[in-house]
DRENSE-554288 format. One record per residue (C-alpha): residue in three letters; x, y, z. Coordinates in steps of 0.1 Angstrom, whole numbers, padded with zeros to 4 digits, always signed. Each point is the difference from the previous one (the first is absolute). Layout:
N
AlaXYZ
...
END
This chain:
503
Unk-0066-0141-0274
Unk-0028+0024+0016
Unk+0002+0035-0018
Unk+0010+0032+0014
Unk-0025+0009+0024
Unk-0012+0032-0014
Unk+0031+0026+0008
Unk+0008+0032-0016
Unk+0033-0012+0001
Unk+0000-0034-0009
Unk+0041-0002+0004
Unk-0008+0003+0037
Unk-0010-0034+0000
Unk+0031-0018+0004
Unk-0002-0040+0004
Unk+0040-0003+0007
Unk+0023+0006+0021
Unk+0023+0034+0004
Unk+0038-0009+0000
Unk+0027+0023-0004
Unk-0020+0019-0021
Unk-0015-0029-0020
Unk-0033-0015-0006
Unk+0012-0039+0007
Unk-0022-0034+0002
Unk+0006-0027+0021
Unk+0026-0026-0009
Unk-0006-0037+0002
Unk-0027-0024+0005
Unk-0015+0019+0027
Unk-0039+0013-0010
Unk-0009+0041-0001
Unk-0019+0009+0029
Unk-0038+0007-0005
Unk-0015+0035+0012
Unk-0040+0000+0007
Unk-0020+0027+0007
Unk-0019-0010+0035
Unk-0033+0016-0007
Unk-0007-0022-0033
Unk+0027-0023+0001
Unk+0008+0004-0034
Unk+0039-0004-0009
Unk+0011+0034-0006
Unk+0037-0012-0016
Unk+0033-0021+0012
Unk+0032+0014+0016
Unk+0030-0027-0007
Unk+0015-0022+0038
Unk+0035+0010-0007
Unk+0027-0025+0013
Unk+0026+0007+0025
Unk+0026+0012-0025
Unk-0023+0026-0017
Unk-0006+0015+0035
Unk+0039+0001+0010
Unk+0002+0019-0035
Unk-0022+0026+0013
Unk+0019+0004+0031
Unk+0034-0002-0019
Unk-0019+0026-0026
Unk-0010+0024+0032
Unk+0033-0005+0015
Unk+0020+0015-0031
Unk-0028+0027-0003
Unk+0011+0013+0032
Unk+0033+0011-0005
Unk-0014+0026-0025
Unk-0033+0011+0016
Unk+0016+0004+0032
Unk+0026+0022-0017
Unk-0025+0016-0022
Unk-0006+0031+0023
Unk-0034+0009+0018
Unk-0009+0026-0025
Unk-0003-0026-0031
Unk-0015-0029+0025
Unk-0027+0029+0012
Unk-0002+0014-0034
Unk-0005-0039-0013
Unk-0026-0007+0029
Unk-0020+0029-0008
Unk-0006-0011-0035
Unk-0013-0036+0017
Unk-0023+0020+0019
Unk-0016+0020-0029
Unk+0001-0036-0023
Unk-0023-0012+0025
Unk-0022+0025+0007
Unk-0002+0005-0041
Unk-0008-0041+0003
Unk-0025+0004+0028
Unk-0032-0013-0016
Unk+0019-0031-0015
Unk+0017-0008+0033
Unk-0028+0002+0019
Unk-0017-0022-0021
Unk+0028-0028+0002
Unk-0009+0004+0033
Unk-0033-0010+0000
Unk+0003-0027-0024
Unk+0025-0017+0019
Unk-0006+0007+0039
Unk-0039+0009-0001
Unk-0003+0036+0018
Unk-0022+0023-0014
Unk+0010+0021-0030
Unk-0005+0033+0024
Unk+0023-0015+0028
Unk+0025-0014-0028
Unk+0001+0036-0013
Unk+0007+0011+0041
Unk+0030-0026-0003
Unk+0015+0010-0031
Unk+0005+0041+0019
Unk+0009-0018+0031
Unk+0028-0023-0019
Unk+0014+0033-0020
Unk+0002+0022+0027
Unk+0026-0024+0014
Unk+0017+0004-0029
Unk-0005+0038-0002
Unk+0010-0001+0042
Unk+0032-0019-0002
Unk+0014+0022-0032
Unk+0002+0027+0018
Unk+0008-0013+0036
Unk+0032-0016-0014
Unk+0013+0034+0002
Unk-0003-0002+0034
Unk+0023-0029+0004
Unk+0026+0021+0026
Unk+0025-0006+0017
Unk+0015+0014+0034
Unk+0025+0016+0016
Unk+0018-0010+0031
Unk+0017+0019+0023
Unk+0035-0014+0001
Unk+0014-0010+0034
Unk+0034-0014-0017
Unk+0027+0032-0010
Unk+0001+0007-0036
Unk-0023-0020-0010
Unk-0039+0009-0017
Unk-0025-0028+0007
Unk-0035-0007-0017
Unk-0025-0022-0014
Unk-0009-0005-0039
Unk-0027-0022-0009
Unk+0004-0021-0035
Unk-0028-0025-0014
Unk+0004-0035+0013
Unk-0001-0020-0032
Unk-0026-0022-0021
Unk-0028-0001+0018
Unk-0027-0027-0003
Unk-0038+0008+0000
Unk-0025-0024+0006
Unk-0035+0010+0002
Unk-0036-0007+0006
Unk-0033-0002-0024
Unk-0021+0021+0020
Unk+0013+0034-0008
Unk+0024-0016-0028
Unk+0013+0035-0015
Unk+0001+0020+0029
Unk+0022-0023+0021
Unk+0024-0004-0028
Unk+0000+0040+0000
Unk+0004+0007+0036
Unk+0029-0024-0002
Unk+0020+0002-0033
Unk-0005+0039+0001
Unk+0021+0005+0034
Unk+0024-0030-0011
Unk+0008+0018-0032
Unk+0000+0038+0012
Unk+0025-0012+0024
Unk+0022-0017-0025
Unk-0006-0036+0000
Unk-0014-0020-0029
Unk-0030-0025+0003
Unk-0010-0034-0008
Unk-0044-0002+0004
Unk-0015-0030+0008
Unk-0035+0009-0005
Unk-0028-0027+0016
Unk-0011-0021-0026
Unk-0033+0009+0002
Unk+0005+0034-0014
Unk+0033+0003-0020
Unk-0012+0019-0027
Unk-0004+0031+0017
Unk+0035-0005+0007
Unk+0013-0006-0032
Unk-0017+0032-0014
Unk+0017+0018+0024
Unk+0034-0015-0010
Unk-0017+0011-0038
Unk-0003+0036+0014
Unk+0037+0000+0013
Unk+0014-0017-0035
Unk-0017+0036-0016
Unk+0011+0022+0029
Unk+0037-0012-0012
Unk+0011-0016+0036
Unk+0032-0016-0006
Unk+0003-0037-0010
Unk-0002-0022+0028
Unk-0014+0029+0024
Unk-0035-0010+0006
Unk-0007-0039-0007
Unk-0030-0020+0004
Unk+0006-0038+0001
Unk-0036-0028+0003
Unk-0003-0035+0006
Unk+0001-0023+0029
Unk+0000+0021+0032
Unk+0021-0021+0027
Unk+0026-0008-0028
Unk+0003+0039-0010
Unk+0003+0011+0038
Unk+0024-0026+0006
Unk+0023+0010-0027
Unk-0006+0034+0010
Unk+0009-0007+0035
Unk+0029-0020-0001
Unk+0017+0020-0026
Unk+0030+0021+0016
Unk-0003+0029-0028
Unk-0033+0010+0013
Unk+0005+0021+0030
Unk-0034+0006+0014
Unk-0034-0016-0004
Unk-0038+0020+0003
Unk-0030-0024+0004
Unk-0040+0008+0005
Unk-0021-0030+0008
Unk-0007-0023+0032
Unk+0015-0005+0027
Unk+0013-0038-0006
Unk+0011+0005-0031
Unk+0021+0033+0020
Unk+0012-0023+0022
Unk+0018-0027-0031
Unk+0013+0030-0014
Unk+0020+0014+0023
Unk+0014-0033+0013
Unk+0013-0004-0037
Unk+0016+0033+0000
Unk+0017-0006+0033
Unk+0028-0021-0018
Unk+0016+0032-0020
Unk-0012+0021+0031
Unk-0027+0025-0029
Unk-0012+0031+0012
Unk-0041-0010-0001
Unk-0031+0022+0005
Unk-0031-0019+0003
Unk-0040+0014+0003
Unk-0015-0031+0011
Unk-0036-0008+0011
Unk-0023+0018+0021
Unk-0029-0002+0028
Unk-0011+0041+0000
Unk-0025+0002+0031
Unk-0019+0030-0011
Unk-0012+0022+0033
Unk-0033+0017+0007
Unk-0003+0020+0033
Unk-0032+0003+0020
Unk-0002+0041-0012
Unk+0002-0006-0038
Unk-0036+0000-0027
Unk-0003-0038-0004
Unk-0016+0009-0038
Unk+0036+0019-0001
Unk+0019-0027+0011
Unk-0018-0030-0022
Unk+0006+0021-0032
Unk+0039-0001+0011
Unk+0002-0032+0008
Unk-0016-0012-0031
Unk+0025+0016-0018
Unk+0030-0013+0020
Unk-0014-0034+0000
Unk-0011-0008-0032
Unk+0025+0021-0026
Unk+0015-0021-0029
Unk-0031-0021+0014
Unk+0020-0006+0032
Unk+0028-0014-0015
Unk+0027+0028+0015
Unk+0022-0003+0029
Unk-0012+0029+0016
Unk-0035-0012-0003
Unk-0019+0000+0035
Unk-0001-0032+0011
Unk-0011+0003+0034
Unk-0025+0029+0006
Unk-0004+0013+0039
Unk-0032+0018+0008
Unk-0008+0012+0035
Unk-0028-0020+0013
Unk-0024+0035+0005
Unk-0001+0006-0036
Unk+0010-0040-0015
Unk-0041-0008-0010
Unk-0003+0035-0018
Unk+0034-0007-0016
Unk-0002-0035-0012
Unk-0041+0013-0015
Unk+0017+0025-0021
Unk+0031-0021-0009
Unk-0026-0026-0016
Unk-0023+0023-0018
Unk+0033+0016-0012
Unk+0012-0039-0011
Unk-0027-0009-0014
Unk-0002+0024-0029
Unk+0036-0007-0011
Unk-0003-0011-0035
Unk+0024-0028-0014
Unk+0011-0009-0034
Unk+0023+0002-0027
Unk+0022+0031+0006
Unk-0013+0017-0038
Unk-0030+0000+0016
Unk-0010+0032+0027
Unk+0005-0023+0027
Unk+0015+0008+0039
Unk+0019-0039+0002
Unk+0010-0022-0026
Unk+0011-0036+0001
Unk+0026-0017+0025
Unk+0036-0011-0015
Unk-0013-0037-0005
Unk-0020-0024+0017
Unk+0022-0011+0029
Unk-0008+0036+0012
Unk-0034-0005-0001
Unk+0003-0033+0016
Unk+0017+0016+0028
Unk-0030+0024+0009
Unk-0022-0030+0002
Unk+0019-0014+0023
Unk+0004+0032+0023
Unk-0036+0002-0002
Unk-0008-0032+0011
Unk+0026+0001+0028
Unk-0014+0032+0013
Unk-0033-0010-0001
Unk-0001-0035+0014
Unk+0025+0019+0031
Unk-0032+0022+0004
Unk+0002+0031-0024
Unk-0032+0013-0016
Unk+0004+0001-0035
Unk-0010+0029-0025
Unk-0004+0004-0039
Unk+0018-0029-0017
Unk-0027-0011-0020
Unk+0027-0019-0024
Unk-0030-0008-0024
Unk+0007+0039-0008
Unk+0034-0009-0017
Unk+0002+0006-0032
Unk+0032-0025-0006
Unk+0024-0026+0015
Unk+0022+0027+0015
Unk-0022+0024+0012
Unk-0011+0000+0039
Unk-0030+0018+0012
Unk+0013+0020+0025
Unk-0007-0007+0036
Unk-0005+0014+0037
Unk+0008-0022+0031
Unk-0012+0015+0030
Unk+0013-0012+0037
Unk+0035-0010-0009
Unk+0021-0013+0024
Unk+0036-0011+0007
Unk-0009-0034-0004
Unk-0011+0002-0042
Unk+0021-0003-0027
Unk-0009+0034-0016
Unk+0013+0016+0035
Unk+0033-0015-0009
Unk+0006+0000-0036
Unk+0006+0020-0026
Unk-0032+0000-0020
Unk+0008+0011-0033
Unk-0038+0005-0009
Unk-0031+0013+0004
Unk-0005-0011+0040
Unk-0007+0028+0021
Unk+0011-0014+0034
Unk-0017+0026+0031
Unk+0002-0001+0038
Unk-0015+0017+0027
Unk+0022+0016+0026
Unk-0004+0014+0038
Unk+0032+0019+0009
Unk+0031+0009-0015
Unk+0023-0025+0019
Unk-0018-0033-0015
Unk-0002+0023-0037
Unk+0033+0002-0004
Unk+0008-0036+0015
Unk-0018-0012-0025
Unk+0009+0023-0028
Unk+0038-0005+0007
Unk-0010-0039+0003
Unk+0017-0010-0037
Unk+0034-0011-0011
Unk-0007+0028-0029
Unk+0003+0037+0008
Unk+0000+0018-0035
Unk-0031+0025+0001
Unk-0027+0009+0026
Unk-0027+0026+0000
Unk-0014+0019+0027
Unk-0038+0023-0004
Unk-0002+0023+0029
Unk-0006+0039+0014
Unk+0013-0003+0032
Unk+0041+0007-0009
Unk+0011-0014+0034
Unk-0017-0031-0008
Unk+0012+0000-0033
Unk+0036+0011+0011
Unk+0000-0030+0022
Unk-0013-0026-0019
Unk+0029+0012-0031
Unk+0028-0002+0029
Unk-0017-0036+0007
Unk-0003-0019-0031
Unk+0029-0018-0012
Unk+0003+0004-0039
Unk+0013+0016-0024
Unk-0022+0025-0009
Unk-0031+0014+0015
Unk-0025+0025-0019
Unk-0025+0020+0022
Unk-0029+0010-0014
Unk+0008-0009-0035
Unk+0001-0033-0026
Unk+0025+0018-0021
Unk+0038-0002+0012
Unk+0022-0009-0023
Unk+0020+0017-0028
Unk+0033+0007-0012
Unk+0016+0020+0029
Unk-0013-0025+0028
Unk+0022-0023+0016
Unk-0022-0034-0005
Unk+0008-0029+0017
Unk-0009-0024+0032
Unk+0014-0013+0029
Unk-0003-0035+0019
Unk-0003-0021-0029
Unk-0012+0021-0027
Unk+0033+0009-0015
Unk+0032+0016+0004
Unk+0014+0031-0014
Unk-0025+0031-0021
Unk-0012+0008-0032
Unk-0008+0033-0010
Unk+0013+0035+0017
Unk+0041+0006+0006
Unk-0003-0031+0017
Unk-0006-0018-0035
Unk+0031+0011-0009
Unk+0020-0007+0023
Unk-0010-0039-0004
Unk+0022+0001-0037
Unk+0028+0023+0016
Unk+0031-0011+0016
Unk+0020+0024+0027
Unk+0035+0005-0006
Unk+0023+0017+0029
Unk+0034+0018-0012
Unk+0030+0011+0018
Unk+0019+0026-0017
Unk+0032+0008+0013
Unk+0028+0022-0008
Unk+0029-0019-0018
Unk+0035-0005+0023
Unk+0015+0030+0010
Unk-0026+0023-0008
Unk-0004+0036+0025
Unk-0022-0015+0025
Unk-0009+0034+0016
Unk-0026+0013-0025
Unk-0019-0039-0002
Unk+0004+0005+0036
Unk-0018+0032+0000
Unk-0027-0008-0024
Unk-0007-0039+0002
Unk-0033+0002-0011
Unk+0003+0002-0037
Unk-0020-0015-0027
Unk+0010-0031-0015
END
């Protein structure tokens, strides 16, 4: 069994399962799940496949919880939340590290995640306070009328490896502010993050059966959490087909579902923005958690006066990037496994043999299996795969445009519609071209645009629902109308004077 890998805290490093508030193995003849770090392959510990009955004891364990925490009151949930929050910020060096070993980002940008994932959790604490109700004015005599809104239930949490705290946060920090309690399926990839986390809410004394964290075989899990009746609403980050199976399992016991699915982010430069400007942005957009994001730019637009300029500084800019093990000072580290390296071959080769000029990978650069030596593809059309897909790597995809007509045809020409981003002075322009592009979200004049008051989420086929902001809540929070009237015989004439009362 590999050792600790050098924590502070070595009782963060947690190779079982989180049940009811209890550290469980698997049962039966089925194996423990290994857990490799991508950068040097190297077996970083084993997390135990679970069987079908072990999971339905999770939800059974999150369904009794719920009685209690529900009932609890918002000032010990907030007060209890809080003291998550300041766990894992006082954990921050340790997580981050987890991080890295498991899902490859650089130290620095696991340390970015680690305050990104906690201010969820410091966000949601307090915005549970905020969970009000309404008043209605009555148009029935004697009677007051309003709106109260109560958690929906256990909620079910499955989420991705590439930002494998922080979507766990964004999610189980709403779901439990609001009143529900949680079952995590974390990917396999990265579970340990997750488990530490489930450490971290063991010492900030959640309840028993409040916050669980179940591993093992992914379709099984989600079908048991699917089909079960007790859990009332299910939250998923990851692709689009995967989305898709999801909610078709859910449709049986009719679940309140939220999904963040994939993403095609065309990334917009006017003809009146610094090309040097706009290359330093778009590097950033593009190749962040080394392109592995669902806001990444996949598609970058450049006005055809400035496109040579652009794609020059782009290069020189791409070039430089260093790669490596994320404990080293690098800018990208390695891709989840080799299938996602495979992947960017192949949207190279596509692009190129359908006429693309090709710039930077050199793979002979790579300092592993997993890593890909990032790349530029210049003169992208419709017709490539990398125009289509989601490329979930470091494939910058850029195309010249004339007017804004054929720009937003083609920006707008996805089935995704989570993020876009538009670089330009002229406001009109920019005014227009927000007003004309059909996602989600749309930054102008920033990479940055996400945090916990911001409604994040897609349309088209990119999800349904938001995380983050009121809207967060609102996904774990039911709406409740009551009618209040007098009893029988009862004066009507001062209801009838004043039916407006609170409830």
């Amino acid at each position: 069994m590999p050792a600790v890998p050098g924590l502070l805290d070595p009782c963060l490093f947690r190779q079982l399962a989180y049940l009811d508030g209890k550290w469980v193995y698997g049962e039966g003849a089925q194996r423990d799940l290994a857990v490799t770090n991508p950068a040097t392959l190297e077996v970083l510990g084993h997390v135990p496949m679970l069987s079908a009955s072990q999971v339905d004891a999770a939800i059974a364990a999150a369904d009794r919880a719920f009685a209690t925490w529900c009932e609890l009151g918002i000032e010990r949930r907030t007060e209890l939340l809080e003291r998550w929050h300041r766990l894992i910020l006082e954990h921050r060096e340790d997580l981050a590290r987890l991080i890295t070993l498991e899902q490859g980002k650089p130290l620095n940008d696991a340390r970015g995640e680690i305050d990104y994932a906690a201010s969820f959790v410091k966000w949601f604490a307090e915005e549970g306070r905020r969970a009000y109700g309404e008043t209605i004015p009555s148009h029935i005599p004697g009677a007051s009328l309003g709106t109260v809104k109560e958690p929906v239930g256990v909620a079910a949490l499955i989420t991705p490896w590439n930002f494998p705290l922080a979507m766990i946060t964004r999610k189980a920090a709403a779901a439990l502010a609001a009143g529900c309690t949680v079952v995590v399926k974390p990917a396999n990839e990265t579970p340990f993050i997750a488990l530490a986390l489930a450490e971290l809410a063991e010492r900030a004394e959640l309840p028993s059966g409040t916050f669980n964290v179940v591993t093992g075989d992914a379709p099984m899990v989600a079908g048991r959490l699917c089909s079960d009746p007790r859990v009332m609403a299910l939250s998923f980050t990851g692709s689009t087909r995967v989305g898709r199976l999801l909610l078709a399992q859910c449709a049986d016991s009719v679940k309140r579902v939220s999904l963040e699915l994939g993403g095609n982010a065309p990334f917009i430069v006017c003809a009146d923005i610094d090309p040097d400007l706009a290359a330093e942005a778009a590097i950033a957009a593009k190749f962040q958690t080394s392109g592995q994001d669902c806001l990444a730019a996949n598609r970058i637009f450049v006005h055809r006066s400035i496109y040579e300029p652009f794609i020059e500084r782009f290069v020189e800019r791409m070039l430089k990037l260093k790669l490596g093990n994320g404990f080293d000072q690098v800018e990208l580290g390695p891709l989840i496994h080799r299938r996602a390296v495979e992947q960017a071959e192949a949207l190279v080769e596509d692009a190129v043999a359908r006429g693309a000029r090709l710039y930077g990978s050199d793979q002979t650069r790579a300092p592993g299996p997993n890593f890909f030596v990032p790349a530029l593809l210049a003169d992208v059309t419709p017709a490539m795969r990398v125009f289509r897909e989601e490329s979930f790597n470091p494939v910058a995809a850029v195309c010249a445009y004339d007017d804004e007509e054929t720009l937003l045809r083609d920006a707008n020409d996805t089935e995704y519609g989570l993020a876009a981003y538009v670089y330009g002075r002229d406001l009109a322009c920019v005014r227009r071209l927000v007003r004309g592009l059909r996602f989600g979200m749309v930054s102008v004049n920033s990479v940055k645009m996400t945090g916990p008051p911001v409604p994040f989420g897609g349309v088209k086929q990119s999800g349904l629902g938001r995380e983050g902001g009121r809207a967060g809540l609102e996904e774990y929070l039911a709406t409740k109308y009551v009618c209040i009237s007098d009893p029988p015989g009862t004066c009507q004439s001062a209801a009838n004077r004043d039916s407006t009362g609170d409830l």
